[in-house]
C-alpha positions as CSV (number, residue, x, y, z in Angstrom):
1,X,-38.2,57.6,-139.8
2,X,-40.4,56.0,-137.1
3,X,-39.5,55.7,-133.3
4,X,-37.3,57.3,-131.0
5,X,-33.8,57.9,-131.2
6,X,-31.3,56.6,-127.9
7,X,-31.1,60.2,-127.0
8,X,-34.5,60.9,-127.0
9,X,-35.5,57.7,-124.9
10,X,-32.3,59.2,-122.5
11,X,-33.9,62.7,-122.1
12,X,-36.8,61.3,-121.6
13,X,-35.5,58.9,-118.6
14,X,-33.7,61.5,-117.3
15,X,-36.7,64.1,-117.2
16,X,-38.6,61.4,-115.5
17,X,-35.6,60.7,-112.8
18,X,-35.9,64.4,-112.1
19,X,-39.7,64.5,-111.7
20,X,-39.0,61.2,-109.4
21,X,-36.7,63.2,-107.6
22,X,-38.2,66.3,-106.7
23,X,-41.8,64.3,-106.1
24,X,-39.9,62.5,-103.2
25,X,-38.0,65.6,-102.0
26,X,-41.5,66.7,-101.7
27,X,-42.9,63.9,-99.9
28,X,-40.0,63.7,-97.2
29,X,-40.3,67.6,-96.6
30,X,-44.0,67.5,-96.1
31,X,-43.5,64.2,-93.6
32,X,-40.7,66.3,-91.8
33,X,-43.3,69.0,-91.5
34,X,-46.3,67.2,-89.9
35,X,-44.0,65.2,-87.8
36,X,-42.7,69.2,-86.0
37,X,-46.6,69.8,-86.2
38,X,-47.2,67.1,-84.1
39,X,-44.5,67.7,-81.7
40,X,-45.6,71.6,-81.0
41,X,-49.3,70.4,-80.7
42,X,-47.8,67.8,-77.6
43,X,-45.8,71.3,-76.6
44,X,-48.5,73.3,-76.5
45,X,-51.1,70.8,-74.5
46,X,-48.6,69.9,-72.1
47,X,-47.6,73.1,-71.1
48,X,-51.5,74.1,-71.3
49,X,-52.7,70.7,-69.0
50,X,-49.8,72.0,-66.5
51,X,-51.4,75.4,-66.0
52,X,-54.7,73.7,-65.7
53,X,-53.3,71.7,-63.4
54,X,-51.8,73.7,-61.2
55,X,-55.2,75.7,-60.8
56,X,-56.6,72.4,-59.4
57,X,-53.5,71.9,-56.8
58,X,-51.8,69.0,-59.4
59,X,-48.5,69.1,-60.3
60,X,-47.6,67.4,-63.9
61,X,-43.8,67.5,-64.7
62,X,-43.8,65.1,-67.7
63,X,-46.4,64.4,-70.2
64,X,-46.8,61.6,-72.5
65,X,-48.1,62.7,-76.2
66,X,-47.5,61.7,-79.8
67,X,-44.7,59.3,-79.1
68,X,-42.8,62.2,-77.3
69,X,-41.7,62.4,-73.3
70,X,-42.6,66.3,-72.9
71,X,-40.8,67.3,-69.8
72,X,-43.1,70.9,-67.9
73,X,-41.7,72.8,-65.9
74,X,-43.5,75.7,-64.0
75,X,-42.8,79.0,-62.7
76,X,-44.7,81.4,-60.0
77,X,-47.3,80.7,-57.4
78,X,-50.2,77.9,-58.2
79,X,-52.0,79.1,-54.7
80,X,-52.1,82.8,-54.4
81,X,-53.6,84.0,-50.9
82,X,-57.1,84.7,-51.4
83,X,-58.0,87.6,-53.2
84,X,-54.7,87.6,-54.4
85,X,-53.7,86.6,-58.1
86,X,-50.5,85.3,-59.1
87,X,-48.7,84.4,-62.5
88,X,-48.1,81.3,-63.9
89,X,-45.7,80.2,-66.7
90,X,-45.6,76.8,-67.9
91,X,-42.6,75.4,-70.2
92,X,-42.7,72.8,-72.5
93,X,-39.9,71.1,-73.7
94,X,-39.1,68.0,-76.1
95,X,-36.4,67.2,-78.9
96,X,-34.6,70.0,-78.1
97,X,-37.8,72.5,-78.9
98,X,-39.6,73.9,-76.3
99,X,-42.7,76.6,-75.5
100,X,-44.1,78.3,-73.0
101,X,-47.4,79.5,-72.0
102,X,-49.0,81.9,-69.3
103,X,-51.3,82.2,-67.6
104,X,-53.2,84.6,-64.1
105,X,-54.5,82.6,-61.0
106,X,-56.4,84.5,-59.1
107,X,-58.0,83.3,-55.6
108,X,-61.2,84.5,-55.6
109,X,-63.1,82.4,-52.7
């Protein structure tokens, strides 16, 4: 007897839909995965230029990154008196994530 039978050809197409299956399973979860990467990497630099900024007087209160609006918010005093140092909290917040950073200022002039 020579060839395969029509259940062996339908194992054999059903182990391969499986295979399919979880390879794409696979593919979307590792997509879904860079794609939150991305959007705490915009997090964390926006809530990092807003500290930075508001060392140098700025204010930032939205920052473009990645295809995201990040919306900063800040907290405490960006010009302590001089000698003085104050702390700063920046928070970060897009598609419903957010983060928060903080940071001294100290007036040292």
């Amino acid at each position: 007897m020579r060839g395969f039978t029509l259940v062996e050809a339908l194992v054999a197409v059903m182990v391969s839909f499986l295979i399919a299956v979880g390879i794409a399973g696979m593919i979307t979860s590792f997509g879904l995965f860079t794609r939150d990467n991305v959007l705490y990497t915009c997090l964390l630099n926006a809530a990092s230029s807003a500290i930075e900024a508001c060392k140098g007087g700025q204010a930032i209160s939205q920052v473009n990154c990645g295809g995201y609006t990040v919306s900063v918010g800040l907290s405490g005093n960006c010009m302590p008196a001089q000698g003085q140092c104050s702390q700063v909290s920046a928070t970060a917040t897009a598609r419903n994530k957010s983060t928060s950073l903080t940071d001294m200022i100290c007036n040292v002039q």
